[in-house]
N, C-alpha and C positions, 0 to 999 in steps of 0.2 A: 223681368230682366235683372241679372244678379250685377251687384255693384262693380264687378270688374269686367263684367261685357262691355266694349263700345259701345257709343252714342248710337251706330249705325252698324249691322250688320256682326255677325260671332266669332268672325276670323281673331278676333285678340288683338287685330293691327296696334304698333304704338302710337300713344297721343302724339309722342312729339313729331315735329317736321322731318321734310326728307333729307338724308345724307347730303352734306353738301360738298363731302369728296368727290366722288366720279363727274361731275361737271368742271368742279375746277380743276380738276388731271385732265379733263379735253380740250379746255382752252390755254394749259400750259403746254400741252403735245402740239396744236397749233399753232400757238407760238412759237414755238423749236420748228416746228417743220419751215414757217414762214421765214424764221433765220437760218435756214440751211437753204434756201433755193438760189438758184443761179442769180449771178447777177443780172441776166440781161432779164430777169422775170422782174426787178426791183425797181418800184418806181416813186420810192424816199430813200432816203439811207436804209441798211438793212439793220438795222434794231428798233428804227421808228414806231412800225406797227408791231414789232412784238410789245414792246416796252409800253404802250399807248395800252394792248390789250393786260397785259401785267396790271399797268394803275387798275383799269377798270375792276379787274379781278379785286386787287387788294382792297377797295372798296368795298365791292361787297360780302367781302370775309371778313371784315370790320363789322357791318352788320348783322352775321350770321355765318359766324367761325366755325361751326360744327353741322347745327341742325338750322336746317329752313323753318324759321318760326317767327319773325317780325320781316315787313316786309313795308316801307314810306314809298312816297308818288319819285324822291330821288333815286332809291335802291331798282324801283322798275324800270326806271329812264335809263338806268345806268347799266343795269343786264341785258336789256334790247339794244341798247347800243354797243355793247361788248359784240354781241351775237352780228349783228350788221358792219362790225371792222373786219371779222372775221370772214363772213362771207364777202363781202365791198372786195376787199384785197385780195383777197381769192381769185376774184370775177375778172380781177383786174390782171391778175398774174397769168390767168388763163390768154386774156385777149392778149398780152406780150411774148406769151409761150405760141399763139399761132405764127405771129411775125417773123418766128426768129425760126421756123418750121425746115426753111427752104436755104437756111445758113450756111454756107459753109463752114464755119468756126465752128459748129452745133455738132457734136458728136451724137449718135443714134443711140448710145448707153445714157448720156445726158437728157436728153428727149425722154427718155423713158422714164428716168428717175425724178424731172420735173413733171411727168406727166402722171404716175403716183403721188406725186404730193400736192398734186391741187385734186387728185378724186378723192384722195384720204380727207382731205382741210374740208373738201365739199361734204361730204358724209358728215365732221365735225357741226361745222358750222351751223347746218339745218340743224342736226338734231337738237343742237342747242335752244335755237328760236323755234323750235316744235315746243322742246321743251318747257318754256318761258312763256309762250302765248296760248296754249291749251284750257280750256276750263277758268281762266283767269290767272294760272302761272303756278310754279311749286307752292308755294306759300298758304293760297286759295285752296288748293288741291286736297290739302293736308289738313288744315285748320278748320276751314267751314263746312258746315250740313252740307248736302246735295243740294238743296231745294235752294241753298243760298250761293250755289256756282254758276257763273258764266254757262253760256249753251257749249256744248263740246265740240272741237275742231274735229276729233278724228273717234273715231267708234274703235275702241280694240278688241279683241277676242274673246275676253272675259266679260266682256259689256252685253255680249248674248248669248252665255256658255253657260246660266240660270236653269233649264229645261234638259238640259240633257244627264247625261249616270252620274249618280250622285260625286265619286271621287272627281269628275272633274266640273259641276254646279260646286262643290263644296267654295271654291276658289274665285267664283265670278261675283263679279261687282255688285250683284243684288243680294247674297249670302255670305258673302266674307268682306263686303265695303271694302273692294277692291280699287286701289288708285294707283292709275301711271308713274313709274316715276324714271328718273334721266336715261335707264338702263332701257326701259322701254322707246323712248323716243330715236336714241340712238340704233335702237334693232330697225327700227322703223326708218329711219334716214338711210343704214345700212341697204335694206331690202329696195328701197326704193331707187338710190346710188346704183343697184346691182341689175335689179327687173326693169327698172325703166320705168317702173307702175307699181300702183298699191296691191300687196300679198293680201296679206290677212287682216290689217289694219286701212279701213276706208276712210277716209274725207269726207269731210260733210261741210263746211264750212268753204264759200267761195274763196277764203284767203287760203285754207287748207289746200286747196286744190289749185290755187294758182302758185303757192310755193313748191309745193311736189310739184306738179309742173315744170316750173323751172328748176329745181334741183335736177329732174330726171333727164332736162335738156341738157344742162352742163354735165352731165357724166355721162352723155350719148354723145356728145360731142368730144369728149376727154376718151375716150373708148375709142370709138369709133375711127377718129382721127387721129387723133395726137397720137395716142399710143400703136396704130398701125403704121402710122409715115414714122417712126420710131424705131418697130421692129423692123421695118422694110431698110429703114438706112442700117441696120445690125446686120442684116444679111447682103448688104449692096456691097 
């Protein structure tokens, strides 16, 4: 192996850690979303939970302003709990958006537009804590061997895509030391928010499967309901 190959696998991947733009542009989108929703969805002042997910944010850009490459037992406490205000309040905005369903104050364009912005925040929010708990988190992901990673929450497609025509083995995790990173977790939250079930990315992990789970409940219910009593009051 020639000195500028990787440790693992001939993709050229860089040493250093993951981007740590696109995560924190989805937990700033969340927070804007969480400051635009009604107020009868509100159940602190409406800048409380954005502003609470700000601090947490600005923490950990403190520790890793650009690239994911140091990672303390506070930086991990404090991205999991970032990820759990985000979906908590969510969860919560949802059970106050059923209440207010049958209002008469509640415009049916209003229903509609709170009923987008808790399946957008829900889509957020997982993919976040997908993100953050997989393999032992971005940090782990990046930095350490395989052999020294946590067991993996979710099998993606390139994790068995080794055997098959070369131009698309060239790219899987056994021959280019392929690693997830936020863009995937989010496609993944996506699909899941959308089908109701795992596409092409499985679960493996009982907690894996019991957060897909519940994410796919909360966006069968946001679907299904909310945003049908919604279009229904637009046409009444």
């Amino acid at each position: 192996m020639s000195e500028d190959e990787p440790a693992e696998g001939r993709g050229g991947r860089r040493p250093e850690g993951e981007n740590r733009l696109p995560p924190a542009l989805a937990v700033l989108v969340a927070a804007l979303i969480y400051a635009l929703l009604p107020e009868s969805l509100l159940f602190t002042p409406r800048f409380v939970i954005p502003a609470l997910e700000i601090v947490l944010l600005i923490a950990l850009l403190i520790t890793n302003p650009r690239r994911m490459v140091r990672e303390t037992r506070v930086s991990r406490i404090a991205s999991i709990a970032l990820d759990a205000v985000v979906i908590a309040a969510n969860l919560v905005a949802l059970g106050l958006l059923v209440t207010v369903l049958d209002s008469e104050q509640t415009s049916g364009k209003g229903l509609l537009i709170a009923a987008i912005q808790v399946w957008v925040t829900n889509v957020i929010g997982f993919a976040l804590l997908y993100w953050e708990i997989d393999r032992g988190g971005p940090v782990a992901r990046r930095t350490r061997p395989r052999s020294k990673l946590r067991a993996a929450d979710w099998r993606f497609s390139q994790d068995e895509n080794a055997d098959t025509i070369t131009e698309v083995a060239v790219t899987s995790s056994k021959h280019d030391d392929w690693r997830p990173t936020f863009v995937d977790y989010l496609y993944l939250s996506l699909t899941n928010s959308s089908a109701f079930s795992p596409t092409d990315t499985m679960p493996l992990s009982p907690r894996a499967k019991l957060l897909m789970g519940l994410q796919a409940s909360v966006a069968l219910f946001t679907s299904l309901v909310i945003v049908a009593r919604a279009i229904g009051a637009l046409g009444g």
